[in-house]
N, C-alpha and C positions, 0 to 999 in steps of 0.2 A: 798669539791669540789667548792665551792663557792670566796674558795681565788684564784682559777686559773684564772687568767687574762690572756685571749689572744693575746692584743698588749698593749704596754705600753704608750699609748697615753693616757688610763685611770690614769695614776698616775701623777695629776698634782703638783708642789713643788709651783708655785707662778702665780697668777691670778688675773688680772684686765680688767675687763670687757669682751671685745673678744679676747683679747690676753692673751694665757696661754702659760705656761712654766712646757711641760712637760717631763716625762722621756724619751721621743723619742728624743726630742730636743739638752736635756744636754747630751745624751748617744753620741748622732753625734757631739758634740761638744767635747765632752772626745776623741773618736775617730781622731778626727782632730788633737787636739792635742799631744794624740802619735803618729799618724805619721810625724808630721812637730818636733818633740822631737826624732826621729828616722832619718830623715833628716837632721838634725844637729848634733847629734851625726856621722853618717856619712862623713859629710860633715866637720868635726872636727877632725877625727881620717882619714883622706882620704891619700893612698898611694899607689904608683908605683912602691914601692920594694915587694918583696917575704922575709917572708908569708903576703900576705894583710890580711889587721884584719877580722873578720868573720862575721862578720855585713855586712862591706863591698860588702863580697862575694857574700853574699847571697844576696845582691841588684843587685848587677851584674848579675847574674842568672837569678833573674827576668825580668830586662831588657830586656835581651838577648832574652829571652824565648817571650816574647813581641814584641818586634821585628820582630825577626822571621815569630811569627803568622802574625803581621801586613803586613808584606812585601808579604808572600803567599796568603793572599787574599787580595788583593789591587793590586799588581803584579805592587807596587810603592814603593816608598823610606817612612821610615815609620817616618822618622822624624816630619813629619807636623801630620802625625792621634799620635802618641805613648805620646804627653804631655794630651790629652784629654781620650785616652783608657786606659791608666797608672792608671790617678789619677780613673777612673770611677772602676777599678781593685783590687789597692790598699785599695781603701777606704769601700769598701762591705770586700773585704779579709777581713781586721783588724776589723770591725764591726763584722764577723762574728767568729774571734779570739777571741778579745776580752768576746766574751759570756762565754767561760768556767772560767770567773772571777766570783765567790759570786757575788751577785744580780747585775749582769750589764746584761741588754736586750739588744740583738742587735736591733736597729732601723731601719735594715732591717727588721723585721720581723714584723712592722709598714707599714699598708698601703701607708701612706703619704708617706713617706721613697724613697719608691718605685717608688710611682708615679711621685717624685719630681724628682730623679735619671732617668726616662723613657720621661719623660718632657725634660731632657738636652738632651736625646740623638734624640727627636723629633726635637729639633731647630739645633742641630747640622749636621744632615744631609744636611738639603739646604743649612748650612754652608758653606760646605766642594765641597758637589756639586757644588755652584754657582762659589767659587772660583777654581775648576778645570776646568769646562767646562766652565762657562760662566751662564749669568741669563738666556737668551735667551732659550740655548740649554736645559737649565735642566727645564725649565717650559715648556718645549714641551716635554719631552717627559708625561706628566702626559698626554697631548692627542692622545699619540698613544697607539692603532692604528689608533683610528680614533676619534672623539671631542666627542662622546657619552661615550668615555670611562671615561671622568673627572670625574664624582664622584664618579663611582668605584674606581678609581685610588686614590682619597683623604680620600674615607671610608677604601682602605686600607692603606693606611700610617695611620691612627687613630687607626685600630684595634690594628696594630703589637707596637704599643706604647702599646696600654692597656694590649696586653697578653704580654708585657716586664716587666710591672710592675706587674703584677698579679703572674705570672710564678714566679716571685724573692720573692714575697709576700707569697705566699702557701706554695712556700716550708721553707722556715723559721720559719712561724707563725706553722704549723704543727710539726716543730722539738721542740721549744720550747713551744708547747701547748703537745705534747707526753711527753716529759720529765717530764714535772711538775707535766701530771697525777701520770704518775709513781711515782715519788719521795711521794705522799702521799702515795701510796700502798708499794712501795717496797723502802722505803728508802737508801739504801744500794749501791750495786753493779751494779743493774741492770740500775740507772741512770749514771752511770760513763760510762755505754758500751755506754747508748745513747747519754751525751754528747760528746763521741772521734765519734760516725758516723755523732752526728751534726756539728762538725766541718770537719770533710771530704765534708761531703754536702753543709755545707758554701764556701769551697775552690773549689767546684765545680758550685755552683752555681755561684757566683765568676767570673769565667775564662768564663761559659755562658754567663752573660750578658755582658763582654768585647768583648767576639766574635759575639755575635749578633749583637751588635751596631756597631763592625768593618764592619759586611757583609752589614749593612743596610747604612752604611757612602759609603762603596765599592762602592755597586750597585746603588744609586745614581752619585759619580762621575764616574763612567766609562760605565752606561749601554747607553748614548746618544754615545758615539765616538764609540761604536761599530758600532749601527744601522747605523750613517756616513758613515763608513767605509764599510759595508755590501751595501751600497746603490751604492759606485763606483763601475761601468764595468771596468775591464781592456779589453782594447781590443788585438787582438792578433797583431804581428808583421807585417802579411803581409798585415794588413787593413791598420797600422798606418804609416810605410815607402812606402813612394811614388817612382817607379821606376825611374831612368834616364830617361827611353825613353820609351813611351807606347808602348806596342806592339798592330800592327792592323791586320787583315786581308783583310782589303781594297784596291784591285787592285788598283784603283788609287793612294791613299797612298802610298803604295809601289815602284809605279815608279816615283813621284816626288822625294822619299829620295833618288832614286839611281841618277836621272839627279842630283841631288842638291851634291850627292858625286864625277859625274866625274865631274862637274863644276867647 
């Protein structure tokens, strides 16, 4: 029980002073590297005819599927969020693929990992906000409804970073701390069934924290142009067209326009 290590930030390969270089580090850097070695292989064998190669496709897929999500919640063009929600997607996936390798940890299942990954999607929002709406609009709304609400409004933008990281943190650190018990008691079978659901649960967790940092990039750019837009009156037609000719009931009135018509 004692060899079970729960994140691998414990297994340092090279150290000098405050800077260590550990198996979290090189694991995200193995990681990186097959997928920019998958990108190129792609990007190598890439074509327009039938059957496209099956790499290919299955990138397309992905895409697609991305997309998709992006555009339905943003209810925008998903060009500008899909290079930042992709790589945030991609790169947990294959982290979390990667595990069913002999002694490779996913670096997800490293706190830091985590929090590094829920960090970019913290600076990312006022990113994407500022440049939809503007600076103006998006640091007001942090005072609506009213100016007492600012540092609820910034205590929550901090939490939902922390339970972003924590949520991706748990459940990984748990599939790979269950596994390992197991594999001392039950050597065999019963770790093979764990590692195929902790990769289902990696693919899941996954597609989670893409779509949460979609919804939190979302509701940032679009929640001030609604409130805008809820704040115009339209008014109705017979306020805003002004007649030809007012009508009076003014005796007077009245018989000035008629002298002024047989005149």
């Amino acid at each position: 029980m004692n060899d079970v290590q729960i994140t691998s930030d414990a297994i340092v390969y090279w150290g000098s002073g405050p800077f260590k270089l550990n198996a979290t580090i090189v694991n995200t850097w193995i990681t990186m590297i097959v997928l920019v070695l998958i990108a190129w292989l792609v990007r190598r064998g890439i074509s327009s005819r039938l059957p496209i190669p099956k790499l290919q496709h299955l990138l397309e897929v992905v895409v697609e599927f991305l997309t998709n999500q992006i555009r339905d919640i943003s209810q925008k063009s998903a060009a500008q969020f899909l290079p930042f929600i992709g790589t945030l997607f991609l790169l947990i996936a294959m982290a979390n693929l990667l595990g069913i390798v002999p002694g490779f940890r996913p670096p997800t299942a490293s706190l830091s990992t985590t929090v590094a990954l829920a960090t970019c999607v913290f600076f990312a929002v006022p990113y994407f906000g500022i440049r939809n709406i503007g600076f103006r609009q998006y640091v007001g709304q942090y005072f609506q409804p009213t100016l007492l609400m600012l540092p609820f409004n910034i205590i929550g933008e901090l939490s939902r970073t922390v339970a972003l990281a924590v949520r991706l943190y748990g459940n990984m650190m748990s599939g790979s701390l269950i596994a390992g018990v197991l594999l001392l008691f039950v050597p065999l079978f019963v770790p093979i069934v764990m590692h195929v659901l902790g990769l289902i649960t990696g693919m899941i967790q996954a597609y989670i924290f893409a779509i949460l940092a979609m919804v939190y990039i979302a509701s940032a750019s679009a929640a001030r142009k609604q409130s805008s837009k809820s704040e115009e009156v339209d008014l109705p037609n017979e306020l805003t067209e002004q007649p030809d000719r007012p009508e009076t009931n003014d005796p007077h009135s009245i018989y000035e326009q008629g002298a002024t018509a047989n005149g």
